[in-house]
C-alpha positions as CSV (number, residue, x, y, z in Angstrom):
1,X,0.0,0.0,0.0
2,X,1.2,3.2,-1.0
3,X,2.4,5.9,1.8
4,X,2.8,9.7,1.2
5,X,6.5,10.8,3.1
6,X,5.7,14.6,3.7
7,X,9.3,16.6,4.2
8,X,8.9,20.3,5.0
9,X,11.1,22.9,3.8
10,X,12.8,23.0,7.5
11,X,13.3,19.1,6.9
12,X,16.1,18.9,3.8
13,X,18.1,16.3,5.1
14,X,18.9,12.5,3.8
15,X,18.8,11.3,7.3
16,X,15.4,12.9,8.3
17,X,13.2,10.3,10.7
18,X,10.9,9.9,8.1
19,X,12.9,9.2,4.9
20,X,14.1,6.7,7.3
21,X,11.4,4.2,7.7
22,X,9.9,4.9,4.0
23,X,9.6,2.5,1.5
24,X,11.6,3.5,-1.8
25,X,9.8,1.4,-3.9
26,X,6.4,1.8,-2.9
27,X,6.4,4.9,-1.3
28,X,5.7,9.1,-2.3
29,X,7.8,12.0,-0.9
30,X,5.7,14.7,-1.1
31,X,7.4,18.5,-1.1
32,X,4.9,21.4,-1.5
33,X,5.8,24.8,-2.0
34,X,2.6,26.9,-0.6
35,X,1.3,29.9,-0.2
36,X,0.1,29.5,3.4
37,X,3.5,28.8,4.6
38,X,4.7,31.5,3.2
39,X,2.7,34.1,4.4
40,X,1.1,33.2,7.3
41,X,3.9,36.0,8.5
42,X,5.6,38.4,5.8
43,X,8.2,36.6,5.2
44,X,11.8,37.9,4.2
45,X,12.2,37.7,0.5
46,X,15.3,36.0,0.5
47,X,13.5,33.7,3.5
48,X,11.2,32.3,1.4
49,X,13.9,32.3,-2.1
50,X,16.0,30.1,0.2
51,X,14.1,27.7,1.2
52,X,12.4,27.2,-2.1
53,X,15.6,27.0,-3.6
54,X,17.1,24.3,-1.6
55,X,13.6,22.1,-1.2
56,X,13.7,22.3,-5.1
57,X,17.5,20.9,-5.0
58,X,16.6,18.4,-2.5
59,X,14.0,16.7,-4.6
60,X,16.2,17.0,-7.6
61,X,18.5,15.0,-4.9
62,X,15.8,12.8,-3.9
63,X,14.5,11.5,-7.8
64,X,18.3,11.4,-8.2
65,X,18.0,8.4,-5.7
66,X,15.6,6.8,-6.9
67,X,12.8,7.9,-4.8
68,X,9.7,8.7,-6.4
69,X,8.8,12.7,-5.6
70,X,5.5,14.5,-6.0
71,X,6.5,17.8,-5.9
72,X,4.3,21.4,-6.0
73,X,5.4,24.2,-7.4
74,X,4.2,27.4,-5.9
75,X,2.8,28.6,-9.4
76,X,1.2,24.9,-10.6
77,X,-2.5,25.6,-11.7
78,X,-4.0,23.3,-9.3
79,X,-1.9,23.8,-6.4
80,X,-4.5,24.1,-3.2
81,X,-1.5,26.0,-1.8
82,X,-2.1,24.6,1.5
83,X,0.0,21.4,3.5
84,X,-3.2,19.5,4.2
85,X,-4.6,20.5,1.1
86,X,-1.7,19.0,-1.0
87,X,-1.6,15.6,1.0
88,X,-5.3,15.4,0.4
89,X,-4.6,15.8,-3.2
90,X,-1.7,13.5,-3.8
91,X,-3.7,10.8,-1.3
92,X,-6.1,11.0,-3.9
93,X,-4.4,10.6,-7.2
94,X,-1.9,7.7,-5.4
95,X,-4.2,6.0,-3.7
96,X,-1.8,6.6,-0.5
97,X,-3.5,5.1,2.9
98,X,-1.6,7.0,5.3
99,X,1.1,9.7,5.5
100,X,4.4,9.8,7.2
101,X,6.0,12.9,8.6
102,X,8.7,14.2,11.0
103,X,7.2,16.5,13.4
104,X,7.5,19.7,12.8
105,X,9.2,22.7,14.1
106,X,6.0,24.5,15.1
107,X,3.0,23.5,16.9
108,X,0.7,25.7,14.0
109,X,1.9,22.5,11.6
110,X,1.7,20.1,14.2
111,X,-2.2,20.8,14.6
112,X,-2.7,21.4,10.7
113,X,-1.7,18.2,10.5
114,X,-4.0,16.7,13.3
115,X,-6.4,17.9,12.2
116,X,-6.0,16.5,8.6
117,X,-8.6,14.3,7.4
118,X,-5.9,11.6,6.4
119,X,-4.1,9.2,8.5
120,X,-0.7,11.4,9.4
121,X,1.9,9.7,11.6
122,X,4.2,12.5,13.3
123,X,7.7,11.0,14.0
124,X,9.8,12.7,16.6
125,X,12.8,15.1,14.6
126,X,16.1,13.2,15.6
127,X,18.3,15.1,14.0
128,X,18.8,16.7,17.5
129,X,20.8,15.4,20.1
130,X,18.6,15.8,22.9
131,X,15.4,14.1,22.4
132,X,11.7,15.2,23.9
133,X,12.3,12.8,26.5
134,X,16.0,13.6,28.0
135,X,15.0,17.1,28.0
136,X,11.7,16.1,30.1
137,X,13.8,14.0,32.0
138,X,16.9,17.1,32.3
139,X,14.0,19.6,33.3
140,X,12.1,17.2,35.8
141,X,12.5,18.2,39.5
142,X,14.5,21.6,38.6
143,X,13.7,24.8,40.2
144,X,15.2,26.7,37.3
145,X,15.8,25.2,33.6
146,X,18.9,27.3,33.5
147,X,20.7,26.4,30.4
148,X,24.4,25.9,32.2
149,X,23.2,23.3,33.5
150,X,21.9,21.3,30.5
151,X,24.9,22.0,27.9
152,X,27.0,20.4,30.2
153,X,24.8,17.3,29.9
154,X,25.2,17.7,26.2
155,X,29.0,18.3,26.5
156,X,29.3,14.7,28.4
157,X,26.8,13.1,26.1
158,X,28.4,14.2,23.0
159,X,32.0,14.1,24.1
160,X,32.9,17.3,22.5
161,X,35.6,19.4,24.1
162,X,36.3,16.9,27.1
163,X,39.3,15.4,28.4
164,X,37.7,12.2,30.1
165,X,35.3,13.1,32.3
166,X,36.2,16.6,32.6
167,X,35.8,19.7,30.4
168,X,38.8,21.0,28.1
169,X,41.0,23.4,29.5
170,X,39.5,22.9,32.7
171,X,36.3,25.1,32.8
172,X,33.0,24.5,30.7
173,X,32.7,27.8,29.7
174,X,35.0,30.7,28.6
175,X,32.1,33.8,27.8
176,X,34.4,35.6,29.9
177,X,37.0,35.9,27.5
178,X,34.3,36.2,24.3
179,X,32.8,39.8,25.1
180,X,35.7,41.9,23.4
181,X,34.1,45.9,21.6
182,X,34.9,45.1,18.1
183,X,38.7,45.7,17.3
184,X,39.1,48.9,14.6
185,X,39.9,46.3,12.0
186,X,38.0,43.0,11.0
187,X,40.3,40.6,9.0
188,X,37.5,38.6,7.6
189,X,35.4,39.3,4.5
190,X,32.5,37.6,6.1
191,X,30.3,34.4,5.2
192,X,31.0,32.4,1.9
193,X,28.9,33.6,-0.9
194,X,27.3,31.8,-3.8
195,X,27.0,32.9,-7.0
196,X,22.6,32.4,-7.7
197,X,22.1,29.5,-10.8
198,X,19.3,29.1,-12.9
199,X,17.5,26.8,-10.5
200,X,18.0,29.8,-7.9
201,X,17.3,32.5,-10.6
202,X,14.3,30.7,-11.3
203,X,13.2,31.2,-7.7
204,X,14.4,34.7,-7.2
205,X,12.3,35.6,-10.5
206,X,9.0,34.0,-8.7
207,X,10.0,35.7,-5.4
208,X,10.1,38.8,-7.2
209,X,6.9,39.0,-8.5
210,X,4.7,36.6,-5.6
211,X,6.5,38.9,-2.6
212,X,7.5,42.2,-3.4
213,X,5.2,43.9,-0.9
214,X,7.2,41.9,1.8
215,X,9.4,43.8,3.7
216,X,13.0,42.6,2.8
217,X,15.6,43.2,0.1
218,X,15.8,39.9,-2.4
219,X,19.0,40.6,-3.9
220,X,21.6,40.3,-4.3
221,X,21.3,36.7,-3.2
222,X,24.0,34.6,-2.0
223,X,23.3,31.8,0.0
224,X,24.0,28.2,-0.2
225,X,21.0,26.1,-1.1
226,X,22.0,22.7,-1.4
227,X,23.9,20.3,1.2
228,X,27.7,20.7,-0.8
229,X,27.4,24.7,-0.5
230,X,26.4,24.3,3.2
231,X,29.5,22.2,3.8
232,X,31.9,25.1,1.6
233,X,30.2,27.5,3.9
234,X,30.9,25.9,6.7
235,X,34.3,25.2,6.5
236,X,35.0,28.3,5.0
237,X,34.2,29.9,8.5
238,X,36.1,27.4,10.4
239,X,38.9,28.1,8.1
240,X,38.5,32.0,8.2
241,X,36.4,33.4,10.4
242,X,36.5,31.0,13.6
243,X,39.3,32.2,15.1
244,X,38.1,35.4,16.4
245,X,34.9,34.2,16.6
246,X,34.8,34.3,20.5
247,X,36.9,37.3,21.2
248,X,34.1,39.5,18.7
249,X,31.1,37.4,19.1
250,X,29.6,40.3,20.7
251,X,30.9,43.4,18.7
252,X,28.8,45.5,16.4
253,X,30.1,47.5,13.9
254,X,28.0,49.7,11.7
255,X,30.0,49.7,9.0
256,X,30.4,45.7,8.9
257,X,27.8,43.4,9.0
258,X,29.0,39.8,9.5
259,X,32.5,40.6,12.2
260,X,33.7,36.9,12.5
261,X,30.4,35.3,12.5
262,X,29.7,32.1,10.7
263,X,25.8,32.7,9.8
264,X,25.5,28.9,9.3
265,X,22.2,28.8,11.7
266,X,19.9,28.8,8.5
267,X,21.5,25.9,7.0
268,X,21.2,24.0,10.5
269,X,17.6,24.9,10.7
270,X,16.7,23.6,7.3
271,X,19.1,19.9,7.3
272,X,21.4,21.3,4.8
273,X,24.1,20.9,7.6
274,X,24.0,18.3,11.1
275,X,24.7,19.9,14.6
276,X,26.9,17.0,15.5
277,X,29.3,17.6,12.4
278,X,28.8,21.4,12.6
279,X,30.3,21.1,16.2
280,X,33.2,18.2,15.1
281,X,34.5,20.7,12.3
282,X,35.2,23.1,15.0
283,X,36.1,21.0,17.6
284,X,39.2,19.5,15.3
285,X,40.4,22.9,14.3
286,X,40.8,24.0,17.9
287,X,42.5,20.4,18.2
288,X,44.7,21.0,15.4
289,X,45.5,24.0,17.0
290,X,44.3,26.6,14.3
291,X,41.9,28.3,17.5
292,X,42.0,29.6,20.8
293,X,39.7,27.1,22.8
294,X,37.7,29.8,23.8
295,X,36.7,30.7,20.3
296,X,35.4,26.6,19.8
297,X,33.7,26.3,23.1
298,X,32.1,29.7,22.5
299,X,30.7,28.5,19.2
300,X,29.8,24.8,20.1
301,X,28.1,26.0,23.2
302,X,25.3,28.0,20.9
303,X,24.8,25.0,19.1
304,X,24.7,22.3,21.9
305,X,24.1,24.2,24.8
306,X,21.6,27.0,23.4
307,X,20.0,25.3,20.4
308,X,19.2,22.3,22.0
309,X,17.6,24.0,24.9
310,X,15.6,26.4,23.4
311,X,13.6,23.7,21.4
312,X,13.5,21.8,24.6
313,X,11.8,24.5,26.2
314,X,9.6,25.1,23.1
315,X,8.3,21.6,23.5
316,X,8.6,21.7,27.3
317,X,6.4,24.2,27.2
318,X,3.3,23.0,24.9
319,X,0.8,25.0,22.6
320,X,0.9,29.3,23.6
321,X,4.5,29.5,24.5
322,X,4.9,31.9,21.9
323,X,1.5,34.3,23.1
324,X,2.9,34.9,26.8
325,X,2.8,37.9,28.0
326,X,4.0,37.9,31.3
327,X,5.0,41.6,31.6
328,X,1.5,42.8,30.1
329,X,3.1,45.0,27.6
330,X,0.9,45.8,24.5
331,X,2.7,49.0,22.8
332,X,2.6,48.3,18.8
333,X,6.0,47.4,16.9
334,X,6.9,51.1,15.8
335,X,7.4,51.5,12.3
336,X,11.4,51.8,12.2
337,X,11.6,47.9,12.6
338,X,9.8,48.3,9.3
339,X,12.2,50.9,8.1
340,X,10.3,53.6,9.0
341,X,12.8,56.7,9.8
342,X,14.4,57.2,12.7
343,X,17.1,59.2,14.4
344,X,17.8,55.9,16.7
345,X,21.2,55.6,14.6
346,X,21.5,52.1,16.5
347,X,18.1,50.4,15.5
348,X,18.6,52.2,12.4
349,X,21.2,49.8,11.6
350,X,20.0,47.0,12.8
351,X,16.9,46.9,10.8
352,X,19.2,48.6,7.7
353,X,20.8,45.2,7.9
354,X,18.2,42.8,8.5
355,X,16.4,44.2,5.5
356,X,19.6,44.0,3.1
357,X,20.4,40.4,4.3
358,X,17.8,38.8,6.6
359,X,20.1,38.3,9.2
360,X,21.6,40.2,12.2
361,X,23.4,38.6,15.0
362,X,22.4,37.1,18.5
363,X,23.7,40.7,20.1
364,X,21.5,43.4,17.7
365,X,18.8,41.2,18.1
366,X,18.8,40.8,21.9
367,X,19.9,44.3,22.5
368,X,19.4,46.8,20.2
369,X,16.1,45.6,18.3
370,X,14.8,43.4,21.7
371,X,15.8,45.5,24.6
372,X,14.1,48.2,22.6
373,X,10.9,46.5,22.6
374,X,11.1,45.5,26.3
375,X,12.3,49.0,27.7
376,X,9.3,50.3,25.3
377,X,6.6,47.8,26.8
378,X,5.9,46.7,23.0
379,X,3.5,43.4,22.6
380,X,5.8,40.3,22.7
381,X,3.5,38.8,20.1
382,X,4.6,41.5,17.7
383,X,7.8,41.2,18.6
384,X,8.1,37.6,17.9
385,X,6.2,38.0,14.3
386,X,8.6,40.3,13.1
387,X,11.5,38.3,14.1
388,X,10.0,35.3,12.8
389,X,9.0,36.7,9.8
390,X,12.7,38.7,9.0
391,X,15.1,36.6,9.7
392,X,16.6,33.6,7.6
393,X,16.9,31.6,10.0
394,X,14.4,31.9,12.4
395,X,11.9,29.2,12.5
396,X,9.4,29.0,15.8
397,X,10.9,26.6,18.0
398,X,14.1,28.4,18.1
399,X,12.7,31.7,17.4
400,X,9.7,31.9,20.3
401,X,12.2,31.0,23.2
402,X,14.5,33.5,21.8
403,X,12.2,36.1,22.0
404,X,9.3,35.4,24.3
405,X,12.1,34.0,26.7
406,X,15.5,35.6,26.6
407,X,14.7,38.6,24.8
408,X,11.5,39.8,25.9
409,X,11.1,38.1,29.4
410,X,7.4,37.3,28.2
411,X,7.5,33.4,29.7
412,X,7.8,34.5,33.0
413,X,11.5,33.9,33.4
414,X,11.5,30.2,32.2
415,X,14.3,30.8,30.5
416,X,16.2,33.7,31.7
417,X,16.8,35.0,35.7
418,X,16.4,38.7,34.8
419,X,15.3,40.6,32.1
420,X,18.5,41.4,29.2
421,X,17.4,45.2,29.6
422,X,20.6,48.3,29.3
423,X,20.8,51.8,29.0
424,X,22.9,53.0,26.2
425,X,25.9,52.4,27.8
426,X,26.0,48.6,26.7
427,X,25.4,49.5,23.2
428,X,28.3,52.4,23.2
429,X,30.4,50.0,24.7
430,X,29.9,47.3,22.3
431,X,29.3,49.2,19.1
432,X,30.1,52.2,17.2
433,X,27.0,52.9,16.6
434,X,26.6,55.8,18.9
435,X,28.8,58.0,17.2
436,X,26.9,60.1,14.5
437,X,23.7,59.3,16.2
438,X,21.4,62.3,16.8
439,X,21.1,61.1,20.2
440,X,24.3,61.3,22.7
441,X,24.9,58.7,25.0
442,X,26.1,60.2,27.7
443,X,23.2,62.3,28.1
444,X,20.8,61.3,30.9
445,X,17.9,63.2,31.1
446,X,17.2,66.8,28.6
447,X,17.8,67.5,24.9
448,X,19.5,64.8,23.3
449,X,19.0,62.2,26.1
450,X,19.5,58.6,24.5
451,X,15.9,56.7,24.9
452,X,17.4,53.9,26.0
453,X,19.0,55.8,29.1
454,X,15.5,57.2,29.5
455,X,13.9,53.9,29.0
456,X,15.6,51.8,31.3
457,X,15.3,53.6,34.4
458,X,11.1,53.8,33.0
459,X,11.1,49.8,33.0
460,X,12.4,49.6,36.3
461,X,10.5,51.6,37.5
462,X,7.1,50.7,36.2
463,X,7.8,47.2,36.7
464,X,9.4,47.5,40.8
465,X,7.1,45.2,42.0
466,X,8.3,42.3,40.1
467,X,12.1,42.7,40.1
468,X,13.5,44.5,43.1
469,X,13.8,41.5,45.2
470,X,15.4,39.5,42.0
471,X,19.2,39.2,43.2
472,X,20.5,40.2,39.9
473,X,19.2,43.8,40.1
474,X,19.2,44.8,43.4
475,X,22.4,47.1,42.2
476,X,20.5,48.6,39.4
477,X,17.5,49.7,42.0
478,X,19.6,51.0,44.8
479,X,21.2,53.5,41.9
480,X,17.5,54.4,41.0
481,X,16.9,55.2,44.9
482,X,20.5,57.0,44.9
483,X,19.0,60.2,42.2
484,X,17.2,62.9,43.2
485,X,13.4,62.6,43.5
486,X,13.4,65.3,40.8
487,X,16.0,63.8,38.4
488,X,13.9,60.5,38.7
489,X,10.5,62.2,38.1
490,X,12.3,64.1,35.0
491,X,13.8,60.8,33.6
492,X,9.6,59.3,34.1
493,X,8.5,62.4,32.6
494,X,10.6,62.2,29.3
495,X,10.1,58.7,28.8
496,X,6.8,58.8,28.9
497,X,6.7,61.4,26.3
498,X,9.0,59.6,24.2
499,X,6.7,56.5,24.2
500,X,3.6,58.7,23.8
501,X,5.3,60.1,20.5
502,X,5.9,56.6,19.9
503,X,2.5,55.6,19.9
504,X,1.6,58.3,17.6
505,X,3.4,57.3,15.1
506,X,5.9,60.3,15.3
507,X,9.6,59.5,14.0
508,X,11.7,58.6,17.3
């Protein structure tokens, strides 16, 4: 009896659970490129050119194997442009009985799927190392699921950077050393970039014309789209860029937009590359001795420590994760994150350079673009659609915990202990992106006070209640009592203006 073997766009790997236990004679892969995955968020151009670039590669891979491939087109005639609705269609027309899938990366697909009229059997995603189960098990019992904690686990059960029983250079983590301001030169051109073929031409032409009106620059275009580019890319970086890595990991520059960063997450988060060989690439460099151990367990530690969590606590967590509102903030997203003008020379950049190339790094996005939102009381909801819908790589299982979770404190402190909120200072000290702004820094309270100075000391206030017995910001309250009743009610007084100007839409 003929199965249908659904693979999502997210799911472009040989090794996918699915694939797995299909039948190659008697079975149907089904891809489908539709409109409802597309946009049920505006999706970055070059989001949605890359993944239909690489699912159409990977079924050009797959009927290269011998498997038999029903594929949709986003512009076929009788595409129903819907996931259920194409199962329902190809059912029909093979006579399939059933349908096989790896579970998705979102519980929106997980239901769609339930709900499905056909039989569809869900098979847990094993391309990660930690499985539903040894995170329930890892979280069971524990006061705080403090992520630490859990990538050491993932250290021992991997075996990566440790010496027996015990961690590499004698300490599991070396953040210490990987907080560097960006040196005055970067000697690394950034990411490798791939020249678009016709496949990808192909794609970026249909893009062009489908999604326009999404926010997002499509071209140039330059990213890998097939498993072999995934692999230059990577080891490109580890070649190049992964040496400084660590030392820079947190450094923005306006002026360059990739520092030392590998910007391999996409390609993780679709299959084009394994976390496991991802994390052995850099792990042998730093063996070979081509890079500081600091750089290697900085990098590995995203991918088994923070990676592996965050979908942990995605599933952990069950259905309306991503709706939390814990603080009760409900500000709209203002209109700079959309491009809109603003004299915020900081989130200026940011957004200049997630719109040119659907990426910006864990550090603009937690605290320039985030911190923003959460100093300004915006709606985490909003907050998580925009990054979800801008960002390459951002799909909702790693996405939601980034932002509901670390970035916006939305969950309640699941994730983090405190919220990741800073006055300007952090940003001039990381960044140049203070100088030139129409806002100084050091300015406090009057004409040409940063917002984020005036912001800050607003959240704190407004939000006393909750944090002024947390131990990590004890320091930042007794400062608050220190000032002057009538600096404080000045700094109140301006924010609030600034965030009613926000509302109305004026340019911030």
């Amino acid at each position: 009896m003929t199965r249908l073997i659904l693979i999502l766009g997210d799911q472009l790997n040989m090794n996918l659970a699915a694939l797995k236990t299909a039948d190659k004679l008697h079975d149907v892969v089904v891809m489908a490129e539709v409109m409802q995955e597309a946009t049920y968020v505006s999706h970055h151009p070059k989001k949605i050119a890359l993944i239909l670039s690489a699912m159409r590669k990977f079924s050009a891979h797959l009927k290269a194997n011998g498997w038999k491939v029903a594929y949709s087109r986003l512009e076929d005639a009788d595409n129903t442009q819907s996931i259920p609705g194409e199962l329902i269609r190809y059912a029909e027309r093979y006579e399939a009985s059933s349908v096989i899938v790896t579970e998705p990366g979102e519980w929106r697909l997980i239901t769609l799927l339930q709900e499905c009229p056909l039989h569809v059997t869900q098979l847990e995603d094993d391309r990660f190392i930690a499985s539903h189960a040894v995170f329930e098990k890892w979280a069971s019992g524990r006061k705080a699921l403090r992520m630490e904690y859990f990538y050491r686990d993932m250290r021992r059960k991997t075996g990566l950077l440790m010496d027996d029983d015990k961690p590499a250079g004698g300490r599991w983590n070396f953040d210490q050393e990987n907080r560097k301001p960006a040196p005055d030169d970067i000697h690394y051109n950034g990411p490798m970039k791939f020249q678009p073929d016709d496949l990808v031409e192909d794609v970026l032409n249909l893009v062009e014309v489908r999604f326009n009106h999404h926010f997002g620059d499509l071209r140039p275009f330059w990213f890998a789209t097939d498993q072999d580019q995934a692999h230059q890319a990577l080891a490109f970086f580890v070649k190049y860029g992964l040496v400084k890595f660590g030392d820079y990991q947190d450094a923005m520059l306006a002026e360059n937009k990739f520092l030392y960063h590998a910007l391999v997450a996409p390609y993780l988060n679709m299959g084009l590359l394994e976390p496991l060989e991802v994390c052995r690439a850099v792990e042998n460099a730093w063996k070979a001795g081509h890079v500081p151990i600091n750089a290697a367990e900085g990098f590995i530690r995203q991918i088994i420590g923070w990676r592996e969590y965050v979908r942990g606590i995605y599933f952990l967590e069950g259905q309306g994760y991503a709706d939390r509102n814990g603080l009760k903030h409900h500000r709209k997203l203002p209109e700079m994150f959309w491009g809109g003008e603003t004299n915020m020379r900081c989130i200026q950049k940011a957004v200049e350079q997630t719109r040119t190339e659907a990426y910006a790094h864990h550090i603009q996005r937690l605290m320039i673009t985030g911190n923003f939102s959460l100093l300004a009381g915006v709606d985490p909801s909003e907050v998580s659609q925009w990054y979800l819908a801008v960002y390459a790589d951002a799909f909702e299982w790693v996405e939601a915990p980034n932002v509901v979770g670390m970035s916006q404190f939305a969950d309640g402190g699941v994730i983090a202990s405190k919220p990741y909120v800073s006055s300007g200072a952090y940003i001039n000290r990381m960044s140049n992106y203070c100088k030139g702004c129409a806002y100084k820094v050091s300015v406090k309270i009057g004409e040409g006070a940063c917002p984020f100075n005036l912001l800050y000391w607003h959240f704190l206030d407004r939000h006393r209640a909750r944090f002024e017995r947390n131990p990590r910001m004890g320091n930042m309250y007794r400062t608050w009592d220190r000032m002057e009743s009538e600096k404080r009610s000045r700094v109140l007084a301006e924010a609030d203006e600034f965030l009613l100007r926000m509302e109305a839409g004026e340019v911030l």
